[in-house]
C-alpha positions as CSV (number, residue, x, y, z in Angstrom):
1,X,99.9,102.1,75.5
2,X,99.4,98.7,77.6
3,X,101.4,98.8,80.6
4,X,103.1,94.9,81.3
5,X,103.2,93.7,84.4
6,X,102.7,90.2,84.5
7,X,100.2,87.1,84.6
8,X,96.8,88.2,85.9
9,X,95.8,90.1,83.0
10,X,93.7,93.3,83.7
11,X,92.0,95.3,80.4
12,X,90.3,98.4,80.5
13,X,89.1,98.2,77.6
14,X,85.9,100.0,76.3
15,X,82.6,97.8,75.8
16,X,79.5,99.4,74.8
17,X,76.9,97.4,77.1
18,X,75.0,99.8,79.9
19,X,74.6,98.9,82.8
20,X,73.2,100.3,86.0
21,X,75.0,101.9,88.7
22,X,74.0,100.8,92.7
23,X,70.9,101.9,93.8
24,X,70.7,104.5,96.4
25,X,68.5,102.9,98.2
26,X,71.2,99.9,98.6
27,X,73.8,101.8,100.6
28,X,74.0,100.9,104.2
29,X,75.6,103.4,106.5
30,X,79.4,102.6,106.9
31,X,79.5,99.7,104.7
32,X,82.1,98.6,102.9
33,X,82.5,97.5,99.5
34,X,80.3,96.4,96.8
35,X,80.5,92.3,95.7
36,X,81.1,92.2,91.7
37,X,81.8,88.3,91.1
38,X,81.7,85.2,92.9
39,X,83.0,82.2,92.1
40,X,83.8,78.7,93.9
41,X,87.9,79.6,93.2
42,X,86.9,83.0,95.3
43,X,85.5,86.4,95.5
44,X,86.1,89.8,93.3
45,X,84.9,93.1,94.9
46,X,85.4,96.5,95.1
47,X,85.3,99.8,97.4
48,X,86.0,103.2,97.2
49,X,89.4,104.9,97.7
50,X,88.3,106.2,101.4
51,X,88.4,103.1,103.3
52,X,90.8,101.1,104.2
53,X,90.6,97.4,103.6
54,X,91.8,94.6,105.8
55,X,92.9,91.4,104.9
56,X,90.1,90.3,106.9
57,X,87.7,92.4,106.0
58,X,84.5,90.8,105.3
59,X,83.2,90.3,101.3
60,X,80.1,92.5,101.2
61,X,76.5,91.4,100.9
62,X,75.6,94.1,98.4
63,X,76.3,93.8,95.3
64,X,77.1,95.9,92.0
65,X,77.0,95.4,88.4
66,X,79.9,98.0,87.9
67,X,82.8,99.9,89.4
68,X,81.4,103.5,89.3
69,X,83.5,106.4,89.2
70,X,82.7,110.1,89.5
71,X,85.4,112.9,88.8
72,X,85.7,116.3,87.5
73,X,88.2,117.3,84.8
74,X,92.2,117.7,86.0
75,X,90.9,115.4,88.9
76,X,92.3,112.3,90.5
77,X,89.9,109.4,91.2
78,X,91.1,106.3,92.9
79,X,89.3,103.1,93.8
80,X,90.3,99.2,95.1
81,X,89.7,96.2,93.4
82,X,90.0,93.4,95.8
83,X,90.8,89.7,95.3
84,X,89.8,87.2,97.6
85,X,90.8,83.5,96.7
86,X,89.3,80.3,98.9
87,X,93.0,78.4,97.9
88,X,96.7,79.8,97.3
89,X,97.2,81.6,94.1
90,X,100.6,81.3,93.5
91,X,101.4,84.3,90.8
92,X,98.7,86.9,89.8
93,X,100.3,89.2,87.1
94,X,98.1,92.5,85.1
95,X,99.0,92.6,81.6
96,X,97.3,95.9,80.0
97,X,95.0,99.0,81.2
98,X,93.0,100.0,78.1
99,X,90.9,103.2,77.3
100,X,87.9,104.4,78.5
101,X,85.6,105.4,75.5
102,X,81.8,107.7,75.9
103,X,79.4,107.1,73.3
104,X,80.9,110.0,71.0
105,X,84.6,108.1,70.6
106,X,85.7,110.7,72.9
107,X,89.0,108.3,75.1
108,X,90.6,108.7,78.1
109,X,93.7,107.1,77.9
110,X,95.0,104.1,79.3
111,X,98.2,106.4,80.3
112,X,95.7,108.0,83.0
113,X,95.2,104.6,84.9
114,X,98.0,103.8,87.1
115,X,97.9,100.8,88.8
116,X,99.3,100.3,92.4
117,X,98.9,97.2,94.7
118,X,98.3,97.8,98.2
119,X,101.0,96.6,101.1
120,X,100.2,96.0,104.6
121,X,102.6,97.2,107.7
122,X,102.4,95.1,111.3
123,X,101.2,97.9,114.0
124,X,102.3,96.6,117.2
125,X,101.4,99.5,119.4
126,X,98.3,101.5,118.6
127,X,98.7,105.1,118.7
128,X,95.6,105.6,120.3
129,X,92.0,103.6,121.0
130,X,90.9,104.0,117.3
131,X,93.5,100.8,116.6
132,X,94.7,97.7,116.8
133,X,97.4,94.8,117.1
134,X,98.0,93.8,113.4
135,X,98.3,94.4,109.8
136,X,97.1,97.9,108.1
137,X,96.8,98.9,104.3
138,X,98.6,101.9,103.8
139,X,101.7,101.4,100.9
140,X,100.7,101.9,97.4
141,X,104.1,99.9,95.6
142,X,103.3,99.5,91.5
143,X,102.2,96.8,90.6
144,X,104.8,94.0,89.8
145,X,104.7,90.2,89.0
146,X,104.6,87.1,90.6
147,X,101.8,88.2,93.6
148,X,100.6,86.0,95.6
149,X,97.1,85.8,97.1
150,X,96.6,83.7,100.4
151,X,93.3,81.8,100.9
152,X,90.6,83.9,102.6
153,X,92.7,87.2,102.8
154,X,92.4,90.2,100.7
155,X,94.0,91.3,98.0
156,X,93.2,95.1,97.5
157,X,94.9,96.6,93.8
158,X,94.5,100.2,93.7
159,X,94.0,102.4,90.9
160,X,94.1,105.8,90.3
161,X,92.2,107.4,87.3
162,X,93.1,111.0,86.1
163,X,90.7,112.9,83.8
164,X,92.4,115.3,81.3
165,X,91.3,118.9,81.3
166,X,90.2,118.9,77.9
167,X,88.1,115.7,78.3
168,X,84.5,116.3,77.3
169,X,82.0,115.8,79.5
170,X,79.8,112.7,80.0
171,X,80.2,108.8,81.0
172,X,82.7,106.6,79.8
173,X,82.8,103.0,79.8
174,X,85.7,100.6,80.5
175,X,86.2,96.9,81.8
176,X,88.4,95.0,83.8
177,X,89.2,91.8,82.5
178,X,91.4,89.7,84.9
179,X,93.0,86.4,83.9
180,X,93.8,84.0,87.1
181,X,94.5,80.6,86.2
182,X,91.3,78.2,86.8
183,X,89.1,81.4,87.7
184,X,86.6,81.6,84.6
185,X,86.4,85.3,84.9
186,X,84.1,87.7,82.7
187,X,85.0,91.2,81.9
188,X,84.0,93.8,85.1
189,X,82.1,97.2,83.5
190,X,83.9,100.5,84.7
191,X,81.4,103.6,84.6
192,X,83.2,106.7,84.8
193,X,81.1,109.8,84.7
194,X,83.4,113.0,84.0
195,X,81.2,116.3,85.5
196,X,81.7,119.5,83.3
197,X,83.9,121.4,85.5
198,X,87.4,121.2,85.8
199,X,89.5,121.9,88.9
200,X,91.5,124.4,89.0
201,X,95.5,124.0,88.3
202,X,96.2,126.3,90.9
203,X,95.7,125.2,94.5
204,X,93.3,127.1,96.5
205,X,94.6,125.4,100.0
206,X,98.1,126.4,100.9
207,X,100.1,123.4,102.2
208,X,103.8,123.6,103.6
209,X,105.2,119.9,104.0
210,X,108.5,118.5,105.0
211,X,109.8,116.7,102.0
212,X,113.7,115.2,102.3
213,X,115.4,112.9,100.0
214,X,116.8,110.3,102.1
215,X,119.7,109.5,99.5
216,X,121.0,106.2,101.1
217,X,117.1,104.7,100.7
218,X,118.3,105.4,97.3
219,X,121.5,104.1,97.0
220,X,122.7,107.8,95.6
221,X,126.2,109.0,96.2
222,X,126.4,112.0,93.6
223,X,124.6,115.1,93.8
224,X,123.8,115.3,89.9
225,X,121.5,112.0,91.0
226,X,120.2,113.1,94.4
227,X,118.7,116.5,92.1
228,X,117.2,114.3,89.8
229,X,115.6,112.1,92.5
230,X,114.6,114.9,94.3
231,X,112.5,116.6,91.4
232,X,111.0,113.3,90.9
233,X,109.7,113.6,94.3
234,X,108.5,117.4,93.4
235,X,106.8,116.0,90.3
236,X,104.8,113.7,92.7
237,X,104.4,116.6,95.6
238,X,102.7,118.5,92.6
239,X,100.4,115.7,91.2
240,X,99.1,115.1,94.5
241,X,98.8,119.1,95.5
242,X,101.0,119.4,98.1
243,X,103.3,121.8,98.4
244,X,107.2,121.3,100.2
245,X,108.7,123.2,102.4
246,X,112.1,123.5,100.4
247,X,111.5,122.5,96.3
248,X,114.5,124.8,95.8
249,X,116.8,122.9,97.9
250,X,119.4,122.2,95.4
251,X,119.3,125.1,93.5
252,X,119.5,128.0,96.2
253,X,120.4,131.9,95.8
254,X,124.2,131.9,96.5
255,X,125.5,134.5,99.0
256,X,128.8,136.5,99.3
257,X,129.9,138.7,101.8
258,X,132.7,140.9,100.6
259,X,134.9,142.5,103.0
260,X,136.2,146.2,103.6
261,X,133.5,148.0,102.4
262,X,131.3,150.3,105.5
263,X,128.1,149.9,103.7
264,X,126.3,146.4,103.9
265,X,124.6,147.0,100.6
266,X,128.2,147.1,98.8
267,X,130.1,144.1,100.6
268,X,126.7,141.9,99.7
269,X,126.9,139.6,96.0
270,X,123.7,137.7,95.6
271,X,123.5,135.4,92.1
272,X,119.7,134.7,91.6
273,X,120.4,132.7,88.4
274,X,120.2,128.8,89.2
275,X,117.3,129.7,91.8
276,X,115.3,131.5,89.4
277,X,115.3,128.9,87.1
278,X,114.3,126.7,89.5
279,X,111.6,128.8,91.2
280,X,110.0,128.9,88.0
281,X,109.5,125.5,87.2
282,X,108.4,124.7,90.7
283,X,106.4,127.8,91.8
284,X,105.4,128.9,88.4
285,X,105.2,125.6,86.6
286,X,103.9,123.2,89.5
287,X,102.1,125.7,91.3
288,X,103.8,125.1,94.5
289,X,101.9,127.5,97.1
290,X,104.9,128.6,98.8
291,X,108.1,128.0,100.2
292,X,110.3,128.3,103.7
293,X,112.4,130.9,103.6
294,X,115.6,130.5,104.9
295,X,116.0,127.6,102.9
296,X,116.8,129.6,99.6
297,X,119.8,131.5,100.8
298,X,123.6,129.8,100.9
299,X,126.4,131.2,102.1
300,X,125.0,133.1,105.3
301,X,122.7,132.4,107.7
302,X,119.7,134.6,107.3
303,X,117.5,133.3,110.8
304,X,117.0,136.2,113.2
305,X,120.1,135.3,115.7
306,X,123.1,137.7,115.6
307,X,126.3,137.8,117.7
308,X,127.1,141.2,116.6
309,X,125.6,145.0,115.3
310,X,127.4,144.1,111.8
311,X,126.1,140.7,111.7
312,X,122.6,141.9,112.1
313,X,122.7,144.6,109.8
314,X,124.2,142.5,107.2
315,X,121.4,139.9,107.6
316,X,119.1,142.5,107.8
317,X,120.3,143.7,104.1
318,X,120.3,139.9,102.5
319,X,116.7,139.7,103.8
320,X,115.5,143.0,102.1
321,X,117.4,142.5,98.9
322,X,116.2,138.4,98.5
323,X,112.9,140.0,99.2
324,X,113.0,142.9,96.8
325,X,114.2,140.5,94.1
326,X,111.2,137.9,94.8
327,X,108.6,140.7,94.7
328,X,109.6,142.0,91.6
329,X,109.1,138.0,89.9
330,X,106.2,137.9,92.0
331,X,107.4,135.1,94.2
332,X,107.3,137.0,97.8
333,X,104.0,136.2,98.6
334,X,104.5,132.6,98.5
335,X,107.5,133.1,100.9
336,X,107.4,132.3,105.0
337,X,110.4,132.9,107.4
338,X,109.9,129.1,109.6
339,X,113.1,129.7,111.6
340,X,111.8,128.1,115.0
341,X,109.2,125.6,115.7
342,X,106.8,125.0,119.0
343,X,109.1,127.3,121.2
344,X,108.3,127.0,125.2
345,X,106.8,129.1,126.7
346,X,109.9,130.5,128.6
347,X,111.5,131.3,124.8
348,X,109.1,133.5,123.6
349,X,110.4,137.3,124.1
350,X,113.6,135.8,122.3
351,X,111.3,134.7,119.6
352,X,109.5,137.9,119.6
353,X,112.1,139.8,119.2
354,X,113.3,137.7,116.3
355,X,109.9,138.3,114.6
356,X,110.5,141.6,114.7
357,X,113.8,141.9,113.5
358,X,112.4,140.5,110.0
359,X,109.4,142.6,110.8
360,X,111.8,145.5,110.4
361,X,113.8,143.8,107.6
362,X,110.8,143.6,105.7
363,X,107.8,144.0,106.6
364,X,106.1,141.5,103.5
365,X,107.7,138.3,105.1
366,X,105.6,136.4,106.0
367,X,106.5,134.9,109.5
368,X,105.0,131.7,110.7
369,X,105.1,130.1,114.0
370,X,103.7,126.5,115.4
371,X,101.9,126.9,118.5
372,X,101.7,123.7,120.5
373,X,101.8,125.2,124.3
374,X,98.6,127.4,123.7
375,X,95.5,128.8,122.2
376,X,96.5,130.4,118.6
377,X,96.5,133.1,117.7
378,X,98.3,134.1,120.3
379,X,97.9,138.1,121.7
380,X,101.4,137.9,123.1
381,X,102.6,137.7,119.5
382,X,100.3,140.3,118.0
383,X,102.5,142.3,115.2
384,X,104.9,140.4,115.4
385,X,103.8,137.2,113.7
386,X,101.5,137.2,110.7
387,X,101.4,133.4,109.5
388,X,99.9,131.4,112.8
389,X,100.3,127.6,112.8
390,X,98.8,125.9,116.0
391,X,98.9,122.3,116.6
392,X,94.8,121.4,115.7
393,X,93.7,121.4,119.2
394,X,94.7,124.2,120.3
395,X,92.9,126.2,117.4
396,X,91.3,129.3,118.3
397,X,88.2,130.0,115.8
398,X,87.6,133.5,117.0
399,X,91.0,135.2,117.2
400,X,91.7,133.4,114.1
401,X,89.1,135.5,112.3
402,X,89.8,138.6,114.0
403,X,93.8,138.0,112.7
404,X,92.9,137.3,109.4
405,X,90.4,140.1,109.0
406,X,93.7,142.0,109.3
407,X,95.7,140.5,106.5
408,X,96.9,137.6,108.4
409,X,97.1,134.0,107.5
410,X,96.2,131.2,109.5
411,X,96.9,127.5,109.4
412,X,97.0,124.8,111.5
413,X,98.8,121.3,111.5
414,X,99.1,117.9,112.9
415,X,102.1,115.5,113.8
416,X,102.6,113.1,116.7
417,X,99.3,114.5,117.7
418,X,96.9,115.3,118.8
419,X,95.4,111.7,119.1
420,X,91.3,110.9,118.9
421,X,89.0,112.1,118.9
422,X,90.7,114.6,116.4
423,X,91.6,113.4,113.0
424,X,95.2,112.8,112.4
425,X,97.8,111.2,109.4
426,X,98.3,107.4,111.3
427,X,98.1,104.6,110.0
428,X,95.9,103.1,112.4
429,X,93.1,105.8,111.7
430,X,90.4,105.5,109.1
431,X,91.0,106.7,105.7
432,X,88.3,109.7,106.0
433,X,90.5,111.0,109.1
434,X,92.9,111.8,106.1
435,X,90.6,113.4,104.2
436,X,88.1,115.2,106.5
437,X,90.6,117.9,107.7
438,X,90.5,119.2,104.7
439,X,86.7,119.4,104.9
440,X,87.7,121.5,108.5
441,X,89.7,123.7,106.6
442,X,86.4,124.8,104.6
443,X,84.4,124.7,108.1
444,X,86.6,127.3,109.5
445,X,88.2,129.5,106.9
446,X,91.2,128.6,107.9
447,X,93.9,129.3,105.1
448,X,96.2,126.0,104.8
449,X,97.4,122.9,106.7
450,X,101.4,122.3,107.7
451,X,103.3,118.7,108.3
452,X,106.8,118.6,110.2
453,X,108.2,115.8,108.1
454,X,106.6,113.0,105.0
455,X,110.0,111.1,104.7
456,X,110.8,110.9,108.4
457,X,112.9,107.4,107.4
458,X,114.9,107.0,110.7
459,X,113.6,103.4,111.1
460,X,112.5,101.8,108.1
461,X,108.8,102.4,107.6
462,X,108.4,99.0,105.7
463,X,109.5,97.5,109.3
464,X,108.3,99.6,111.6
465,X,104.8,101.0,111.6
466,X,105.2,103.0,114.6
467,X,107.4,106.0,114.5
468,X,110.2,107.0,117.3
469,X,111.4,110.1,118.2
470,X,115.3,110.0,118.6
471,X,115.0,109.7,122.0
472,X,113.2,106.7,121.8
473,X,109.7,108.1,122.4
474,X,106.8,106.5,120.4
475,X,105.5,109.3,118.0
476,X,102.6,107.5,116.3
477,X,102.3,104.6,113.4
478,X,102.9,106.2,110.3
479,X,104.1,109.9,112.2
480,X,106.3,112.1,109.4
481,X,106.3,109.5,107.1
482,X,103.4,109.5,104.5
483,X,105.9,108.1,101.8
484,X,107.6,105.1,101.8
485,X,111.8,104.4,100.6
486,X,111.4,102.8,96.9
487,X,112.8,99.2,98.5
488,X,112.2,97.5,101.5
489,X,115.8,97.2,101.9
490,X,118.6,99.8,101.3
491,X,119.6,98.7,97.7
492,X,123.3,98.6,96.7
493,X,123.1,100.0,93.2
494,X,121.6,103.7,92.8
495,X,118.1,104.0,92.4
496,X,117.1,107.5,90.6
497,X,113.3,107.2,91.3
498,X,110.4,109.1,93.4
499,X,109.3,107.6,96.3
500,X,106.1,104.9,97.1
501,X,102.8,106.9,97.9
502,X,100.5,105.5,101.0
503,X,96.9,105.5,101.1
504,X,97.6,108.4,103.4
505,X,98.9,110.6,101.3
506,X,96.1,109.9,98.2
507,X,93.9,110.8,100.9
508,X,95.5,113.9,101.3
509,X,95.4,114.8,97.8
510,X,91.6,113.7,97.7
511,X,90.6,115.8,100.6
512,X,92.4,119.1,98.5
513,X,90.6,118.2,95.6
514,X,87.1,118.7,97.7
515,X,88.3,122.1,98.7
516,X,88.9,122.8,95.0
517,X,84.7,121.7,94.6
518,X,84.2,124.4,97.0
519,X,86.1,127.2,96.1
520,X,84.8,126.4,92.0
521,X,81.3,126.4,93.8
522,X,81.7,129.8,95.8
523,X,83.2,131.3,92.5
524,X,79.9,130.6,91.1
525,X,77.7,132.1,94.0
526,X,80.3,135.3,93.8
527,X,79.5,135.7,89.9
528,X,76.3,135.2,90.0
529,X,75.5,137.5,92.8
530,X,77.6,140.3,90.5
531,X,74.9,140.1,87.8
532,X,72.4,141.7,89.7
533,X,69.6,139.8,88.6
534,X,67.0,138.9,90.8
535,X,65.8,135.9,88.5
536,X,69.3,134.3,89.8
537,X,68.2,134.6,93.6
538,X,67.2,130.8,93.9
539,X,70.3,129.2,92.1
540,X,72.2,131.7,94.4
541,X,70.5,130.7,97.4
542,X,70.5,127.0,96.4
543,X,74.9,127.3,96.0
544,X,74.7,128.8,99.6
545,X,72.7,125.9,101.0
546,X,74.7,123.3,99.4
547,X,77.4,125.7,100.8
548,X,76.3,124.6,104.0
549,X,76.8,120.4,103.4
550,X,80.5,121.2,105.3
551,X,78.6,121.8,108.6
552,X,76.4,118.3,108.2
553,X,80.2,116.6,107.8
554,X,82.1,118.8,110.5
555,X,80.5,119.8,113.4
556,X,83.7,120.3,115.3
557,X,87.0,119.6,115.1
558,X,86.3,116.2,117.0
559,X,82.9,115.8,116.0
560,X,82.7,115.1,112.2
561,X,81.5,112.4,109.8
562,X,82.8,109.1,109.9
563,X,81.3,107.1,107.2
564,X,83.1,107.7,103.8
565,X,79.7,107.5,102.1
566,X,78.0,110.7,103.1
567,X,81.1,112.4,102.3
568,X,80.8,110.9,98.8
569,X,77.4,111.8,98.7
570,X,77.8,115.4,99.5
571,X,80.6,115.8,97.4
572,X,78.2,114.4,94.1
573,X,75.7,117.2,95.4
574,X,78.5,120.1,95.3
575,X,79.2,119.0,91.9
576,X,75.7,118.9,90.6
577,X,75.3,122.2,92.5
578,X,78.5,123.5,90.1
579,X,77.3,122.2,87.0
580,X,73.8,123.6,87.6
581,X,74.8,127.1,88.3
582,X,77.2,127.2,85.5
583,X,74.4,126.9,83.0
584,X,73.1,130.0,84.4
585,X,75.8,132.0,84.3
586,X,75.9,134.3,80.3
587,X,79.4,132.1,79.4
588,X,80.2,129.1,80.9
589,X,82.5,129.5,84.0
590,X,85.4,126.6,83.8
């Protein structure tokens, strides 16, 4: 189905000519971009999705024949076409995305190419030396009409490609054909090469992010609207594998307290019926990896603070019952108790003692805590918290695996720092910062990755790059806020709509997807190692080595790769390593 947007007109339409891919040989560390057409009216190129492209930016001196494209099956795959005029262009409009066809008719559908153009936001302050004064890619708006290009600036559009789980295996061919008045432009090739694997649906990196709908960036007023809009924003949480901390916000587990009765059990009335429904579309459906506690409850406060010996008791009874009832539908383990974040130092018997109170309510709570004071783990809080969360720099490696030798999970999590050398969400860091956490996560064995806020809209992030505490302490460009508000201004009529993804967030997903390579690839190593056969001992000791490609790309938390290519590269060698080992397993893994 074409999708209209307006006058440049962009096919991808299949064509059956071959043509070559970059050579090896022809990639030159760091650079960026790959020139596909020049003409005297201006400049076509293209780069991957993990860089960030100025306006400035310079056209590269290599050039390619093709956009090239590698993905698994139930993957996303994004790259940037960028237009670079020598005069004004005053309207540039797309007009259809076409399939992408192999040589056996097998299509990938146009309606798996969405087309976004990239925005730029002023920074005015850098967060921190890797910066600058000036204007950074980082919105992703669709793509409308009447876009102008500006002589000698960039133009980046940016496209995302899904591949269908049930797509056969193999390379696909496509072209872009753009129509800009007085350009004479030829159709671009598009080589997409589809590995046979397909990522998982289920995601194997547990994420807890803030997600709020901002309802007046939306012009909403009734709550039948603000649901709507907010499941809209699950249904894009979901495609881009992250998981929020509340997806059952509007639909929680209603609480009554009766009174007159002695026993707690009697005077407590829980109706499960809208949550459930909504658990299972967003848990059991999406695949959500789990979900903040003391979120699903309404009508009582369930966090561990009590006034009173009846107050606790009856908390203490809501706790086990919402618990009991989650285990049986086999929703507890996704559960965490976040009732208090980065406590000081001089806070934490009270918190202990809170973490034991839902200890003692029950003891298959998870119950997380952010550390941003010190090291974590932390012994002080040994039995009484299970789920540790330190800020990234104050990640301890070794009592991280002696807690989770025990049953224990560990994350970690950035926000408003910490700044370089580590790798952090701003906008005024490069692209693979966004991404190469992820890559940490697989270094370390850590479990999953938390983010305080991604719709932190108390100044307009359109406006203002930087982000401000309500204080009026600078946070960091970009800080809590890796979506944008639909419009750039607060529209007067109701807009029932998701929100605008940044470069930011794709990276996010993009990084998950590489853990997803991983796991499939340590699957692989595990089954193969259960055959017993000792004619398997190479391809088993060849998935450990490429096992090892994480410690070429991470050497430390502030120590890790910084040119987007060798990440790329290594990630083609996991996937060859996949598909090789699959063949030697008796049936085909997935």
């Amino acid at each position: 189905m074409a999708k209209i947007a307006s006058k440049v007109s962009l096919v991808l339409s299949a064509i059956g000519l071959v043509v070559s891919c970059p050579a090896e040989s022809a990639k030159a560390e760091g650079e960026l971009g790959y020139l596909l057409r020049e003409y005297p009216q201006g400049s076509i190129w293209w780069a991957e999705g993990t860089y960030k492209v100025f306006r400035e930016s310079k056209v590269p001196q290599r050039t390619s024949e093709a956009i090239t494209l590698k993905a698994a099956r139930n993957e996303y795959e994004p790259f940037q076409l960028v237009l670079r005029p020598e005069e004004e262009v005053p309207e540039v409009n797309f007009v259809e995305v076409s399939d992408f066809k192999n040589d056996s008719g097998d299509i990938i559908s146009c309606e798996n190419v969405e087309v976004n153009l990239v925005e730029y936001v002023k920074i005015e302050k850098p967060t921190d030396k890797l910066g600058h004064v000036g204007m950074y890619p980082d919105p992703l708006p669709p793509f409308e009409r009447n876009l102008v290009l500006k002589p000698r600036e960039n133009q980046p559009i940016w496209f995302t490609v899904y591949v269908p789980p049930e797509t056969p295996a193999g390379l696909y061919r496509g072209a872009v054909e753009l129509t800009i008045g007085g350009w004479p432009l030829e159709g671009i090739p598009v080589l997409l090469e589809v590995y046979d694997f397909t990522l998982p649906k289920e995601t194997h990196t547990e994420t807890a992010y803030g997600v709020s709908l901002n309802a007046s960036h939306h012009g909403l007023k009734n709550r039948e609207d603000m649901e709507k809009a907010y499941d809209l924003y699950m249904q894009n949480c979901a495609k881009h594998r992250i998981s929020p901390y509340s997806p059952m916000r509007f639909h929680p587990i209603k609480c009554r307290i009766e009174p007159g009765a002695a026993d707690a059990k009697e005077r407590i009335k829980l109706d499960f019926s809208d949550f459930d429904r909504a658990a299972k579309r967003y848990l059991d459906e999406f695949g959500f990896t789990g979900f903040r506690f003391a979120t699903v409850v309404s009508g009582i406060n369930i966090s561990p603070r009590w006034k009173t010996q009846e107050e606790k008791q009856l908390k203490a009874e809501v706790i086990r019952q919402v618990c009991e009832h989650l285990a049986e539908k086999g929703w507890l383990e996704k559960a965490y108790d976040y009732w208090t974040d980065e406590p000081p130092r001089d806070k934490y018997k009270d918190v202990l003692k809170g973490m034991m109170f839902l200890k003692e309510a029950d003891p298959r709570l998870r119950r997380l805590l952010t550390f941003c004071h010190d090291k974590a783990p932390l012994p002080f809080f040994y039995g009484g918290v299970n789920l540790w969360v330190p800020v990234l720099s104050l990640f301890s490696p070794e009592r991280a695996k002696e807690r989770q030798a025990l049953g224990e999970t560990v994350w970690w999590y950035v926000c408003c720092g910490p700044h370089h050398p580590y790798p952090n969400n701003f906008i005024d860091h490069p692209a693979i910062n966004h991404r190469i956490r992820f890559w940490m996560i697989q270094k370390y064995g850590t479990d999953g990755s938390l983010y305080w806020s991604v719709t932190y809209w108390r100044q307009n992030p359109w406006k203002t790059a930087m982000s401000y505490s309500p204080q009026g302490g600078t946070w960091g460009n970009g800080d809590g806020r890796l979506l944008y508000p639909p419009t750039k201004e607060k529209p007067e009529k109701p807009m029932v709509c998701g929100p605008i993804n940044s470069i930011r967030f794709e990276m996010l997903r993009e990084g998950l997807e590489d853990r997803e390579y991983f796991w499939l690839l340590s699957q692989l190593i595990r089954k193969l190692k259960k055959q017993g056969d000792t004619s398997l001992a190479e391809s088993i000791a060849e998935g450990e080595r490429t096992m090892g490609v994480v410690d070429k790309l991470v050497r430390s938390l502030i120590d890790y790769e910084k040119d987007p290519g060798k990440l790329y590269d290594a990630r083609e060698q996991i996937a060859r390593t996949i598909t090789k080992l699959r063949g030697r397993l008796p049936t085909a893994a997935p």
